[in-house]
KOLNU-941566 format. One line per 2 residues: their letters; for each residue x, y, z of C-alpha. Coordinates in Angstrom, 3 decimals, always signed. Layout:
BEGIN
a	X,Y,Z  ...
END
This chain:
BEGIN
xx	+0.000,+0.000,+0.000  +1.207,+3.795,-1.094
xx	+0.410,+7.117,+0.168  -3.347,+7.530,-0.364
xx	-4.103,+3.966,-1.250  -7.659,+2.915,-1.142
xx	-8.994,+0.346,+1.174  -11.995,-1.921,+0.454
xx	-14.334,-2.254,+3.505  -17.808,-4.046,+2.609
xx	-19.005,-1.195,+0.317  -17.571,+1.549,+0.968
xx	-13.747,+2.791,+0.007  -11.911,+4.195,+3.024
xx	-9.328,+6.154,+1.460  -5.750,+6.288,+4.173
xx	-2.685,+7.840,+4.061  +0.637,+5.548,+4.849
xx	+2.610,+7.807,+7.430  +6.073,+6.933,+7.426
xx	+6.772,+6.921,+11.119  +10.212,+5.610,+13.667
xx	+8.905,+3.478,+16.501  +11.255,+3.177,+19.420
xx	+10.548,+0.179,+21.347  +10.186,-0.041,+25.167
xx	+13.542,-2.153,+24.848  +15.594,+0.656,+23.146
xx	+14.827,-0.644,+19.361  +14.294,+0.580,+16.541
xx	+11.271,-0.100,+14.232  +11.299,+2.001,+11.008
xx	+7.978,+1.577,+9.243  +4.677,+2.793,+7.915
xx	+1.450,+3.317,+9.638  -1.985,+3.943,+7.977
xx	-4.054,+6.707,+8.835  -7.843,+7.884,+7.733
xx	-7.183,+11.145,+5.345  -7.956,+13.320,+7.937
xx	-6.834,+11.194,+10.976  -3.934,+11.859,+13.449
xx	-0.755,+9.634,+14.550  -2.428,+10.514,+18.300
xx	-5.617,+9.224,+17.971  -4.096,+6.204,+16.320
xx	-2.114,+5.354,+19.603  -4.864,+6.007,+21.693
xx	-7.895,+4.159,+20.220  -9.121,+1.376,+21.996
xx	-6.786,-1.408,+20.217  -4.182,-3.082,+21.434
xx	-1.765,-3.535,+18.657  -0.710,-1.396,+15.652
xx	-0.591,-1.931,+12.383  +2.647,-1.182,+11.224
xx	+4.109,-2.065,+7.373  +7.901,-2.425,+7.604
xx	+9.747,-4.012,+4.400  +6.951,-4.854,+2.505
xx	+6.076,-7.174,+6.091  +2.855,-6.400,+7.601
xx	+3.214,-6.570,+11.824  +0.852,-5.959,+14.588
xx	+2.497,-4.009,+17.269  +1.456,-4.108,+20.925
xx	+1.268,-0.892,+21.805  +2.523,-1.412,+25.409
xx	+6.122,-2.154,+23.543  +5.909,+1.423,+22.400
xx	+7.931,+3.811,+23.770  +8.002,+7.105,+21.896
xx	+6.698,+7.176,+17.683  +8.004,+10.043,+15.513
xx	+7.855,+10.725,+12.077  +11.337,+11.449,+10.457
xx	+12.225,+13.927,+8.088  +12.366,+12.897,+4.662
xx	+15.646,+12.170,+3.255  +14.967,+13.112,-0.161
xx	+13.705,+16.270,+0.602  +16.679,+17.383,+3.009
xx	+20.029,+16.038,+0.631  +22.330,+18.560,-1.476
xx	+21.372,+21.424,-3.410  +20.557,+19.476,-7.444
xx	+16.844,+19.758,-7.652  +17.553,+15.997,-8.936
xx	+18.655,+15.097,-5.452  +16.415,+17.046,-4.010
xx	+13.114,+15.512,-5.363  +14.862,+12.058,-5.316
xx	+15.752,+11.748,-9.161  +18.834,+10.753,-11.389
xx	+19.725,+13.090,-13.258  +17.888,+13.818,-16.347
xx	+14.636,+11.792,-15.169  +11.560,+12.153,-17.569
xx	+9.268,+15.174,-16.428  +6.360,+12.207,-16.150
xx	+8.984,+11.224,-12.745  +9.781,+14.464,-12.123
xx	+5.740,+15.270,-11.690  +5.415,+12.206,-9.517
xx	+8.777,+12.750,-7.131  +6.962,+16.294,-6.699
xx	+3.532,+15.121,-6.040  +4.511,+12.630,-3.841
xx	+7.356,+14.294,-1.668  +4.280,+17.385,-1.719
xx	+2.057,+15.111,-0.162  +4.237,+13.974,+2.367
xx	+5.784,+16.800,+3.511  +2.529,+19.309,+3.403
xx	+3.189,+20.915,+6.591  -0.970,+21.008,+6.730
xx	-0.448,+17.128,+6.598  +1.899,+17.305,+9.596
xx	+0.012,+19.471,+11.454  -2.734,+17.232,+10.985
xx	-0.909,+13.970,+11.978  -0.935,+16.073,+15.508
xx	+3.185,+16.631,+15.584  +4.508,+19.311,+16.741
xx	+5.256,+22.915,+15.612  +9.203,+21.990,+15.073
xx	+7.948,+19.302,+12.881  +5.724,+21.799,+10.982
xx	+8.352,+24.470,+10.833  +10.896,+21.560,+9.019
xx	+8.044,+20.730,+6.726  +7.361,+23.797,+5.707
xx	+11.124,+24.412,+5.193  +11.120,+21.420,+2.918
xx	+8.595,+22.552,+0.890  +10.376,+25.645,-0.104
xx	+13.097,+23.372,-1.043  +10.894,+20.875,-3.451
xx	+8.794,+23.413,-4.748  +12.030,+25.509,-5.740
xx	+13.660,+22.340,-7.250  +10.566,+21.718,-9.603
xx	+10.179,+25.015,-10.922  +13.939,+24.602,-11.614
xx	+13.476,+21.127,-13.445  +10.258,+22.679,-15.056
xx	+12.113,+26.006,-16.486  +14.514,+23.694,-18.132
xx	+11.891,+21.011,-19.507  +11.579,+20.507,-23.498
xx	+7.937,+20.812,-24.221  +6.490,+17.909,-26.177
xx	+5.991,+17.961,-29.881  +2.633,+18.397,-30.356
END
């Protein structure tokens, strides 16, 4: 499952976000995964519902973490967003990518580091403040990978 994947529940589509998120166990590891939140739902009211495991998505590998292992979740910054100064390396792209990939890096890495999203996922204002700094940084990469795209023959 992908950011904004759909999920089938008797007849109705519950459309869910996949947050990537850093769980640090109660025993001092570390569990680097996804977790699956309702569009408009919060990593907070996740961890507080009335269920005793998460769902967690690590590697492909779909676990069900007791929540009394949990020690502290956070959501890391994304690496993509925060390496070098090439708008390639920025958005995640070798060099000379197709602007089809370029529009999907941007969309994606937009999605996921909206600091409305953030703010949303109940995290913190430093968390919002680095989103919102990384969103300068991809939207200034794609309008510097879209001044130098070759429009298409029509």
């Amino acid at each position: 499952m992908r950011l904004g994947d759909n999920v089938y529940s008797s007849s109705r589509v519950v459309q869910r976000n996949a947050v990537p998120v850093e769980i640090v166990l109660n025993d001092g590891g570390l569990l680097r995964g996804k977790v699956f939140l309702p569009m408009q739902g919060r990593i907070t009211d996740l961890l507080n519902d009335d269920r005793q495991f998460l769902p967690v998505e690590t590697g492909g590998e779909h676990l069900a973490l007791a929540k009394s292992a949990i020690r502290q979740v956070r959501m890391p910054p994304s690496h993509a967003a925060t390496k070098g100064k090439c708008p390639y390396s920025i958005l995640g792209l070798r060099e000379g990518a197709s602007p089809e990939d370029i529009k999907r890096a941007y969309r994606e890495l937009s999605s996921a580091n909206h600091p409305d999203r953030v703010r949303g996922a109940g995290l913190g204002e430093d968390l919002v403040e680095f989103a919102t700094e990384n969103m300068i940084r991809i939207n200034s990469a794609y309008a510097q990978l879209n001044k130098g795209a070759v429009p298409h023959a029509a």
